[in-house]
C-alpha positions in Angstrom: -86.0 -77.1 -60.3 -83.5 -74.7 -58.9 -80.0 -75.6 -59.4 -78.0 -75.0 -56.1 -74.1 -73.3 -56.5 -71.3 -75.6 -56.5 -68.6 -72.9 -56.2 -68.9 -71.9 -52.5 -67.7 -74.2 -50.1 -70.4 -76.1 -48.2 -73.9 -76.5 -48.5 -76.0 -73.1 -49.5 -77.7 -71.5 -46.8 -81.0 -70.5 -48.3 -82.4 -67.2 -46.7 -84.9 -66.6 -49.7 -87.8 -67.5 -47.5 -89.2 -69.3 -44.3 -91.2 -71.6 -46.6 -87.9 -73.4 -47.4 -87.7 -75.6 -43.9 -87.8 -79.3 -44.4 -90.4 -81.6 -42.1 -88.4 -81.9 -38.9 -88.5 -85.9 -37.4 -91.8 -85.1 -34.8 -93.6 -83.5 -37.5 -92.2 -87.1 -40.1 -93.6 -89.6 -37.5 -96.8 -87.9 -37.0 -97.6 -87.6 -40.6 -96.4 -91.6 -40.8 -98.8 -91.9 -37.5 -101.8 -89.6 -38.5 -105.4 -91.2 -38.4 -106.8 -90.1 -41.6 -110.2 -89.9 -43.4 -112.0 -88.1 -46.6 -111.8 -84.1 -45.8 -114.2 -83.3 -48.7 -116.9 -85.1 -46.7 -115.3 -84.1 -43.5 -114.1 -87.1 -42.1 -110.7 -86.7 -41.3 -109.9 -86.4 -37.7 -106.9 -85.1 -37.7 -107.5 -82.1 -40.0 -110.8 -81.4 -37.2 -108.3 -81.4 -34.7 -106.1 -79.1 -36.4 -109.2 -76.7 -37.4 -110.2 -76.7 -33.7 -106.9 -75.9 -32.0 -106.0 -72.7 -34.8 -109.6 -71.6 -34.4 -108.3 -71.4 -30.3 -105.0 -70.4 -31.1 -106.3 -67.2 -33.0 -109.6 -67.2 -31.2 -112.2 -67.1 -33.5 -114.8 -69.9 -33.6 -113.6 -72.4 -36.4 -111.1 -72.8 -38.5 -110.4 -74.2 -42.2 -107.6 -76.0 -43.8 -106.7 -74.9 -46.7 -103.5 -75.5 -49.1 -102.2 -72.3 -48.8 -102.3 -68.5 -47.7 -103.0 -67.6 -51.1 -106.5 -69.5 -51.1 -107.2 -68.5 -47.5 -106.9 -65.0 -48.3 -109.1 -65.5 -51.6 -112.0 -67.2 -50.0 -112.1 -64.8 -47.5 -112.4 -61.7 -50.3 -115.1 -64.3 -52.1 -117.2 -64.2 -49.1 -116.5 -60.5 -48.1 -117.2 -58.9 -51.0 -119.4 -58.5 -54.4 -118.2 -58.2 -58.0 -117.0 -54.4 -58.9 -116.4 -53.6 -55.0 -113.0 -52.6 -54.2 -110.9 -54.0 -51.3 -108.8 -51.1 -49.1 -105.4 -52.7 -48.7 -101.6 -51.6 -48.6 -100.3 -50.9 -51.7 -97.4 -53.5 -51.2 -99.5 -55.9 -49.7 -99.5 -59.9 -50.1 -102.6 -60.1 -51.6 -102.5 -57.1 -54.2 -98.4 -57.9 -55.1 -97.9 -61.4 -55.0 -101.6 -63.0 -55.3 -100.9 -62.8 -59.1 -104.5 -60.4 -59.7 -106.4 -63.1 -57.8 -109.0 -60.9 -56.4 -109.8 -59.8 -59.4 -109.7 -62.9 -61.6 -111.8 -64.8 -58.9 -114.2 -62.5 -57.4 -114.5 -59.7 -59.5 -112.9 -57.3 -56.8 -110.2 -54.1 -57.1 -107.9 -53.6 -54.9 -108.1 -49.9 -53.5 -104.3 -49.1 -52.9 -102.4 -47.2 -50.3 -99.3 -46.1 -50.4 -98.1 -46.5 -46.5 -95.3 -46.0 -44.3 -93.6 -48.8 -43.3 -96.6 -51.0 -45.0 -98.7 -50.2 -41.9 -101.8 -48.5 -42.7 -103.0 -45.4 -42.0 -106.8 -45.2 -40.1 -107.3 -41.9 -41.3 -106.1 -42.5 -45.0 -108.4 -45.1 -44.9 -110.8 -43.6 -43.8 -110.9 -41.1 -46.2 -110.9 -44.0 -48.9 -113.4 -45.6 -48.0 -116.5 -44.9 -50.7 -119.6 -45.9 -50.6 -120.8 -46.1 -54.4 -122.3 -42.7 -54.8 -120.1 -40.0 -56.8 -121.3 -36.6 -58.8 -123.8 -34.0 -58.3 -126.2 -35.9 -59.5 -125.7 -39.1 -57.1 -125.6 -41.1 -60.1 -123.0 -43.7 -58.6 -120.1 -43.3 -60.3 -117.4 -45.1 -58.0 -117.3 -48.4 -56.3 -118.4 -49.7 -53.0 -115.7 -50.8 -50.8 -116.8 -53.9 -49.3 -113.5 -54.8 -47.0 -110.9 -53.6 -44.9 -107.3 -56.1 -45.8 -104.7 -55.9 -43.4 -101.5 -57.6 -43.7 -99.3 -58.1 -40.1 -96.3 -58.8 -40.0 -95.9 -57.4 -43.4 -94.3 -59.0 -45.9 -92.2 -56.4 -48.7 -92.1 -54.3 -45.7 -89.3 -56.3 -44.0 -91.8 -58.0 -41.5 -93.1 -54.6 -40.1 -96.3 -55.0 -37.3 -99.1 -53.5 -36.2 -99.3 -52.9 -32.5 -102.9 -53.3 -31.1 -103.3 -49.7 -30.5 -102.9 -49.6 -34.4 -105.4 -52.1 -35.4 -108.1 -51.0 -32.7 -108.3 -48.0 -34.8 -108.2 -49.3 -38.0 -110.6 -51.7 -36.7 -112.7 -48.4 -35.6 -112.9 -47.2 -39.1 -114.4 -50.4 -40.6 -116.6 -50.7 -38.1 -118.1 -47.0 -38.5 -118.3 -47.7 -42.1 -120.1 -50.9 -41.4 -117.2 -53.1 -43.1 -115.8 -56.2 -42.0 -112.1 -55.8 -41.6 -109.9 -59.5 -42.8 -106.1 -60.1 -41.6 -103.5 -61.5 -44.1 -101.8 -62.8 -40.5 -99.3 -65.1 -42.7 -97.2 -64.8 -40.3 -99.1 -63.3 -37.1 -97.3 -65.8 -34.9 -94.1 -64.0 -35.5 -95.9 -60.3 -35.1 -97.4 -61.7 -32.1 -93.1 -62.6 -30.5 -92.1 -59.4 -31.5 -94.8 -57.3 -29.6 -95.0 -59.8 -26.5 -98.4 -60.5 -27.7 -100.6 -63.2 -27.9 -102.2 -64.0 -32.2 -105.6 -64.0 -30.4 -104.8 -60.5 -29.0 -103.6 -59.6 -31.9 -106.5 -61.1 -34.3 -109.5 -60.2 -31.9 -112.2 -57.6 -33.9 -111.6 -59.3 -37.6 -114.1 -60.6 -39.4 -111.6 -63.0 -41.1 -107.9 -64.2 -40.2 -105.6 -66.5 -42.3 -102.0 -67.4 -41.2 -99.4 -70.3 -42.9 -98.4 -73.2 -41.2 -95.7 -73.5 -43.4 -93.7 -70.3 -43.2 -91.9 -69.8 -39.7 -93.7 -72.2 -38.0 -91.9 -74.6 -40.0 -94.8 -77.2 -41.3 -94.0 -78.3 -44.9 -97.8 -77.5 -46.5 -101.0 -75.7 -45.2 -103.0 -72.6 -43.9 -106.0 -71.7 -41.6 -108.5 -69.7 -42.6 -110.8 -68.4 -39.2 -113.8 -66.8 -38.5 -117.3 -67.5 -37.3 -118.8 -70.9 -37.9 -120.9 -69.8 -41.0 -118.0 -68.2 -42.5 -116.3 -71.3 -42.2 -118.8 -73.2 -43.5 -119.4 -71.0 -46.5 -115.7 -71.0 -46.9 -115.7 -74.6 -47.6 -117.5 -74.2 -50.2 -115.8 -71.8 -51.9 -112.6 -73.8 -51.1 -114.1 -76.6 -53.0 -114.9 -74.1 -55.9 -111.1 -73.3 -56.1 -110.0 -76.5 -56.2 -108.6 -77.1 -52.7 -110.9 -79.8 -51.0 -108.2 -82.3 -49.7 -109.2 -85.8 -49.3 -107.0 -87.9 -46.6 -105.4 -84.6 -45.7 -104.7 -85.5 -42.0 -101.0 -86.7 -43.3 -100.5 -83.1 -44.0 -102.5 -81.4 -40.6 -100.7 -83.8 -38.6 -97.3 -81.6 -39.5 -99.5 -78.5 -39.1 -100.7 -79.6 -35.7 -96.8 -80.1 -34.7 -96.2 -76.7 -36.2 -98.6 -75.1 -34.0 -97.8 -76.6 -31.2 -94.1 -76.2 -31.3 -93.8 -73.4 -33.5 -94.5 -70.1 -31.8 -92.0 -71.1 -29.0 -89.1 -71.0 -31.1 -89.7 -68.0 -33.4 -88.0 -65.2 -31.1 -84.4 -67.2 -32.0 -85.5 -66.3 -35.6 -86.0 -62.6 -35.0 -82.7 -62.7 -33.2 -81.4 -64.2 -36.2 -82.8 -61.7 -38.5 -81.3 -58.5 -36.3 -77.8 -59.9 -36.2 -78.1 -60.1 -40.1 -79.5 -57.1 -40.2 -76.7 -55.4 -38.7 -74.1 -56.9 -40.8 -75.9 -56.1 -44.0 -76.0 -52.4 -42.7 -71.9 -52.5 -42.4 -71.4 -52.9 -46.2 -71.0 -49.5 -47.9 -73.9 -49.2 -50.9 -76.8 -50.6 -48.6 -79.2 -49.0 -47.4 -81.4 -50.7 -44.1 -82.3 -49.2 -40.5 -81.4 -52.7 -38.6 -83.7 -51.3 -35.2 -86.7 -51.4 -38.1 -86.0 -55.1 -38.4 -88.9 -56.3 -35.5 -89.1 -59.9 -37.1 -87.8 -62.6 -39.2 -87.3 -60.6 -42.4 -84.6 -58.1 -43.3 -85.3 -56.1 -46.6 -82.6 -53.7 -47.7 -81.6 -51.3 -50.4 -78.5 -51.8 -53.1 -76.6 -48.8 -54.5 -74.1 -48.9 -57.4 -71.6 -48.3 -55.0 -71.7 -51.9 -54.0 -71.4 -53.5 -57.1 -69.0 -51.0 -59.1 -66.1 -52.1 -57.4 -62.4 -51.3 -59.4 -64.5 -50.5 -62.8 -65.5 -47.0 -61.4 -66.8 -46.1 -64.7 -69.0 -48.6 -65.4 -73.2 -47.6 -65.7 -74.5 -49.7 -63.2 -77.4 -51.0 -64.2 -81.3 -50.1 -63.6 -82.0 -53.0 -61.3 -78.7 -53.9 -59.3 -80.6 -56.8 -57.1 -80.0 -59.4 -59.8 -76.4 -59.2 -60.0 -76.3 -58.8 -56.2 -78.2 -62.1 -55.7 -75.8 -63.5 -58.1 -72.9 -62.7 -56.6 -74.2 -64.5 -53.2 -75.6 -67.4 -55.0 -72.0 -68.0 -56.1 -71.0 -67.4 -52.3 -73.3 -70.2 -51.2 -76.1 -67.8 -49.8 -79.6 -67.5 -51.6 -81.8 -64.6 -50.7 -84.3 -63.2 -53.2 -85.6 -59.7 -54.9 -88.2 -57.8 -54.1 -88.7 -54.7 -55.7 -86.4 -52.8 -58.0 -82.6 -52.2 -55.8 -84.6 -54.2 -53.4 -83.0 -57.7 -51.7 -84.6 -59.9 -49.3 -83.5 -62.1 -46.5 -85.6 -63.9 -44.2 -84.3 -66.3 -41.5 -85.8 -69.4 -40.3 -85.9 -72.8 -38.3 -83.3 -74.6 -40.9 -81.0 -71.7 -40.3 -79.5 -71.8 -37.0 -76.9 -68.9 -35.3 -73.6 -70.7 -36.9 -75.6 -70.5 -40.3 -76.3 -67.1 -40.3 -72.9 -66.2 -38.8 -71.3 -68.6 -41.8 -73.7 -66.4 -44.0 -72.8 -63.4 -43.0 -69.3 -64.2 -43.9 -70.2 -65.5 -47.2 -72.2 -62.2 -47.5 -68.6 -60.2 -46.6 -66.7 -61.9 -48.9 -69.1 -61.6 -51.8 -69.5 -58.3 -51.5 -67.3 -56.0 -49.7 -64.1 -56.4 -51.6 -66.4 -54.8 -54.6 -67.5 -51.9 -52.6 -64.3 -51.2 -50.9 -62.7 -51.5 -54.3 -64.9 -48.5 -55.7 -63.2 -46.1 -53.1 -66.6 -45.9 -50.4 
């Protein structure tokens, strides 16, 4: 259980991630309301309503509940691919970082890697990684098939980066000359679909597959949706069951996913708003390195240098990995964010933090941490 700081003067303000927002009241009396029944068998009603509105929302043709992003994006591999094929994703995507090797240790599958500006994939590197199985003179086979296309918008370690539809229509062109179906990690689509002034059905159209969370910035406290036609669905129960995530009187937790939904997208361009004006204060202290215009969504990623942490002890060796004593130093200010990567903080803004919490962050944020920098003489 984490242990919150007592130092800094109010409560903390936890920017670590959008999966931190607490049930709001609606979403509390409609779980306390919800007409429930046995998922497994498919009997609850309110999960069925829930599956049929995201299936809309996103427009594919059904829907499935499932406990989290993690599983939606593992069934879908399951059912897209075969043991020993290899899945062409970003090489700091969700699913290959922080699935913890689940493609692998469930389905057998390797994750073809590319390294990509801004996390946003190129069509014509993938293009020229897709393989289809044969290598050497002798066309013995020596490489693996690539079975799927994985994209991942908004994206995650990028700092909420998205694909415009322009973008995926061509990656979605190189699947579909290769014959390969093409599944979206769309986590948080709902917030790539604010920032572009675009609809998540615009945005998902041509995928075989699309999962997004419930419980990130649309603010539910548990649940995905994994979408695609109706006998991928139905095959993905299975394979849900196989993973251990059949749900029995799960409607109590749709119920808050069908508020979510509802009520979610409408509020998420506050976030994003959020997010810039933390962006730009982040960009003010000396030792960080961010571009606040790349900051298109809820997330702001940015880069620590010794300079912001040396402060009066100029010759001090910083050490190799300066994001833990950076977080440590805002933890103690009453702001929580988290690391990802080496040098590498993150900051993501949500529902439970309103403008005066991110301003009061902010200030925390300036008072943790540019005394030290201004101290080292930058």
């Amino acid at each position: 259980m984490t242990t919150l700081p007592h130092s800094a003067a109010g409560a903390p303000i936890d920017l670590r991630s959008d999966t931190v927002t607490r049930p709001d009241e609606e979403m509390r009396r409609a779980m306390a309301a919800a007409e429930v029944g046995d998922d497994v068998y498919g009997e609850d009603p309110t999960v069925a309503a829930l599956e049929a509105e995201a299936a809309a929302a996103i427009g594919h043709e059904a829907a499935l509940f499932v406990p989290t992003g993690t599983m939606g994006n593992q069934i879908a591999l399951h059912l897209h691919g075969s043991r020993g094929q290899e899945v062409i994703c970003d090489a700091r995507s969700h699913m290959v970082v922080l699935e913890m090797g689940a493609m692998s240790a469930l389905s057998g599958l390797v994750a073809r890697t590319l390294d990509s500006p801004q996390g946003l994939l190129d069509p014509q590197a993938v293009a020229a990684a897709v393989s289809s199985g044969a290598g050497g003179a002798d066309g013995a086979g020596y490489h693996s098939r690539t079975c799927l296309v994985a994209v991942e918008n908004s994206h995650n370690l990028a700092g909420g980066s998205v694909y415009d539809r322009a973008h995926l229509e061509a990656l979605l062109a190189v699947a579909g000359r290769h014959g390969l179906p093409a599944h979206l990690d769309g986590a948080r689509i709902f917030n790539a679909a604010v920032a572009l002034g675009a609809s998540a059905a615009g945005l998902a159209a041509g995928f075989s597959s699309t999962m997004f969370c419930l419980s990130k910035g649309l603010g539910a406290p548990v649940g995905s949706l994994l979408c695609g036609s109706r006998d991928f669905v139905r095959e993905g129960r299975r394979v849900r069951k196989m993973f251990g995530g059949g749900m029995r009187q799960a409607g109590v937790l749709a119920a808050a996913g069908l508020v979510a939904l509802r009520r979610g997208p409408a509020r998420l361009a506050a976030d994003h708003a959020n997010a810039r004006l933390l962006a730009a204060a982040v960009a003010e202290l000396p030792g960080v390195e961010i571009d606040p215009a790349a900051v298109r969504t809820n997330i702001v990623v940015f880069r620590v240098t010794p300079r912001l942490l040396l402060g009066g002890e100029r010759s001090a060796e910083p050490p190799e990995d300066l994001a833990p004593a950076v977080l440590a130093r805002l933890r103690g200010a009453g702001v929580l964010a988290s690391q990802v990567g080496r040098n590498q903080v993150r900051m993501v803004t949500h529902r439970d933090a309103g403008r005066e919490r991110i301003e009061l962050a902010i200030d925390r944020m300036r008072q943790a941490l540019a005394p030290r920098a201004a101290a080292a003489g930058v």
